[in-house]
MARZADO-543902 format. One line per field, with one value per residue (C-alpha): chain; residue number from 1; z, x, y. Coordinates in Angstrom, 2 decimals, always signed. Layout:
BEGIN
badren = A|... $
marmi = NUM|... $
z = Z|... $
x = X|... $
y = Y|... $
***
This chain:
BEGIN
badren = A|A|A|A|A|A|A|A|A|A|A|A|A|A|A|A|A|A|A|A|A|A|A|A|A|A|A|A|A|A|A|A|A|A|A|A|A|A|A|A|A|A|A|A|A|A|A|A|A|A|A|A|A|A|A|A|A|A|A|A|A|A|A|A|A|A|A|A|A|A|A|A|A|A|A|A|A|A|A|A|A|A|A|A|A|A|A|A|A|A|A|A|A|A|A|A|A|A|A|A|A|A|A|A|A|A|A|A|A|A|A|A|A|A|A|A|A|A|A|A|A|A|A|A|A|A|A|A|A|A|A|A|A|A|A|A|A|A|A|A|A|A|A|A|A|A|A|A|A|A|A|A|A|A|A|A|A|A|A|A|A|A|A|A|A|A|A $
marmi = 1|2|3|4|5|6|7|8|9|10|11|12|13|14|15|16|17|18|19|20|21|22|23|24|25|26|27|28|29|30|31|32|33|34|35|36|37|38|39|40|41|42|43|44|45|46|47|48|49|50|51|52|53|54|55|56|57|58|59|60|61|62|63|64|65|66|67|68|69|70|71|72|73|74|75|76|77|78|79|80|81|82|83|84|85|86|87|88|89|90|91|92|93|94|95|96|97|98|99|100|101|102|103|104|105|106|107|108|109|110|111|112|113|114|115|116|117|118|119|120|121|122|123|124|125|126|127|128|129|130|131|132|133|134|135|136|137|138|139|140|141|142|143|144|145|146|147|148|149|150|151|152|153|154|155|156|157|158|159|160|161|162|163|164|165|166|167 $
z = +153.22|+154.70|+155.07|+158.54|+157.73|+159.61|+156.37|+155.78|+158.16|+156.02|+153.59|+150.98|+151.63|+151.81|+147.96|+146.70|+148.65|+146.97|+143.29|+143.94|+144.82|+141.84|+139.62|+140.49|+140.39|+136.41|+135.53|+137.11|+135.07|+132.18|+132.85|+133.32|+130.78|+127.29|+129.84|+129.83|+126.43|+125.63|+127.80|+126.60|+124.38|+123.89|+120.85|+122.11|+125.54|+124.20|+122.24|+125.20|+127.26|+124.10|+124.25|+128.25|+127.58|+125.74|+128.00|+130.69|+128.84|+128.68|+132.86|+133.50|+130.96|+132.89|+136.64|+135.35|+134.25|+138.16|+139.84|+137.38|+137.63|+141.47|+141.58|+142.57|+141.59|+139.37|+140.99|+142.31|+145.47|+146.05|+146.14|+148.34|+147.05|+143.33|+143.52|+145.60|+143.09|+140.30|+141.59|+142.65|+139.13|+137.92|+139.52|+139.36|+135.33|+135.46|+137.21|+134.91|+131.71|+130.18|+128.25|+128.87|+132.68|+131.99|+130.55|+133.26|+135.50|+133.82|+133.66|+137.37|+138.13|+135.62|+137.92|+140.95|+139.30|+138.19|+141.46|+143.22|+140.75|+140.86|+144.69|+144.72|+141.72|+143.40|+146.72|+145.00|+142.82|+146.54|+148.05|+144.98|+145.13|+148.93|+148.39|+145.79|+142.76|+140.99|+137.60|+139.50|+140.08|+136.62|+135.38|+137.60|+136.62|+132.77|+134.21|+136.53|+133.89|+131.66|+134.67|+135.46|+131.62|+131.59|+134.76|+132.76|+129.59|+131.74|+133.57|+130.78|+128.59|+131.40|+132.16|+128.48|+127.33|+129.38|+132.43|+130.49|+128.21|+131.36|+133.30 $
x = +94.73|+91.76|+88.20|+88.78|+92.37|+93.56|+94.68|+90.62|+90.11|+87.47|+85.03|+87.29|+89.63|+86.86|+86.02|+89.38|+89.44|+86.09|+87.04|+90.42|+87.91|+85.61|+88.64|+90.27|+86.42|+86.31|+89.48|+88.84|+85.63|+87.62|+89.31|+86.79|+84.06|+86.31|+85.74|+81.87|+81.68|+83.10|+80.98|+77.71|+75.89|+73.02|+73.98|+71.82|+73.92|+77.10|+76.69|+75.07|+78.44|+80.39|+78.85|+79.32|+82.53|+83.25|+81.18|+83.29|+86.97|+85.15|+84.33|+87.58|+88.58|+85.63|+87.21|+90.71|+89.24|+87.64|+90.97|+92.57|+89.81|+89.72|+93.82|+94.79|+96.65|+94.20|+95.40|+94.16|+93.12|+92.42|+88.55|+87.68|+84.25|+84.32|+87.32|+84.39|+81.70|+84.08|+85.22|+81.56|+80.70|+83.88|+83.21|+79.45|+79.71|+82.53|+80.54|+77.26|+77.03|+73.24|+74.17|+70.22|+71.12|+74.65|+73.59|+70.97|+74.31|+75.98|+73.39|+72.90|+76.89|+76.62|+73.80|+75.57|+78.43|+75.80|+74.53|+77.95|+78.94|+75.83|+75.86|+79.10|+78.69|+75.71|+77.55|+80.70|+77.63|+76.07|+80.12|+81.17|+78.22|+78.55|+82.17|+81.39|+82.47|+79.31|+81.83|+83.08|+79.61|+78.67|+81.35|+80.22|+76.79|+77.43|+78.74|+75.68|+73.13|+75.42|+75.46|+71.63|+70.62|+72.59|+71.25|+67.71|+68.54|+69.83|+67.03|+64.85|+66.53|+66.35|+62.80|+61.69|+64.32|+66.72|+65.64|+62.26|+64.86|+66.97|+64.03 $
y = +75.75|+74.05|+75.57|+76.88|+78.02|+80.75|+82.25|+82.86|+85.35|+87.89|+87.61|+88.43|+85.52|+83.57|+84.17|+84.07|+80.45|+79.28|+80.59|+78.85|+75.83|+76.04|+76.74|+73.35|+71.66|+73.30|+71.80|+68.29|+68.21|+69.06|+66.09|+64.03|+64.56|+62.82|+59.96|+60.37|+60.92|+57.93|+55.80|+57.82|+55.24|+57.44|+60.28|+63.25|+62.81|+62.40|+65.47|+67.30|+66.30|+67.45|+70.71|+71.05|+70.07|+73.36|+75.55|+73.98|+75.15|+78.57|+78.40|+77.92|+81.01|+82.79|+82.36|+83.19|+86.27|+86.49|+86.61|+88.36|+91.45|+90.67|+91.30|+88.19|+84.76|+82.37|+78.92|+75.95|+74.67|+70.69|+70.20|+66.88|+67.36|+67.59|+64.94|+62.50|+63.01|+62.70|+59.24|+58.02|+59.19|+56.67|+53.65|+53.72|+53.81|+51.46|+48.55|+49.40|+46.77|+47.44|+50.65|+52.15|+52.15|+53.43|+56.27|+56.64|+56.51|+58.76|+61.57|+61.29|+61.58|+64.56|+66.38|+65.84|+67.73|+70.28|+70.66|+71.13|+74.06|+76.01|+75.77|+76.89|+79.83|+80.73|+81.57|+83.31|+85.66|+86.71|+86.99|+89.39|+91.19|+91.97|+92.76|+95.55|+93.40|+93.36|+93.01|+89.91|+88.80|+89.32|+86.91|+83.94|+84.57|+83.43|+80.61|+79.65|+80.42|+77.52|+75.46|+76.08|+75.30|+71.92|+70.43|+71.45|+69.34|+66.25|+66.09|+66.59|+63.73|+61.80|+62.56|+61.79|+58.70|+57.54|+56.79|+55.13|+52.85|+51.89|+50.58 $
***
């Protein structure tokens, strides 16, 4: 089902698309953040991505919970963007040797994950609300707040170490 599907013909369908979306963007990241962990050199932002990496398990629990108080089937749709960031995110720590501007790398590819998810939490929080599911909205909003408050510490770690030890 593609964005202009004719199977999204109301707002409603348009927020069971997007949760469908963020839902396959959670468990992608899921996926993908053992891998950033790894290659984290730097022990404050490994064990920020360790703890993100548990908030993330509970997003996915969180948007389950969504569709199932919204009355409808928690699955997946494919996510070009997330999947695009993700790879970026891949091969731009994969060609990056100096471990200072690795991390650097990898706190970047991290906020452009960030940013994606609270853009899209953001717009499923106004949807829900419109749409009389303020319980819905509620929900999402634990997760933005999570998302919000990570994007914070990378920036600040980056702003105060990283970014000064990679240069």
């Amino acid at each position: 089902m593609g964005f202009f599907s004719k199977d999204i013909q109301t707002l409603d369908d348009l927020f069971v698309h997007t949760l469908r979306d963020i839902y396959y963007a959670e468990k992608q990241i899921v996926e993908a953040l053992p891998k950033m962990i790894e290659k984290a050199t730097a022990p404050d932002l490994k064990a920020g991505f360790e703890k993100h990496l548990e908030e993330t398990e509970g997003h996915v629990a969180r948007v389950e919970k969504v569709f199932d108080m919204h009355g409808v089937e928690a699955k997946e749709v494919d996510c070009p963007a997330i999947d695009g960031i993700l790879e970026e995110a891949d091969e731009v720590s994969g060609e990056v040797e100096d471990k200072q501007v690795l991390d650097a790398a990898l706190i970047a590819s991290a906020q452009a994950v960030e940013h994606y998810e609270i853009t899209r939490y953001g717009t499923l929080i106004a949807w829900a609300k419109q749409l009389g599911r303020e319980d819905c909205a509620s929900v999402l909003a634990q997760n933005l707040k999570e998302e919000e408050a990570t994007d914070k510490k990378l920036s600040a770690l980056a702003e105060t170490r990283v970014n000064r030890e990679a240069a």
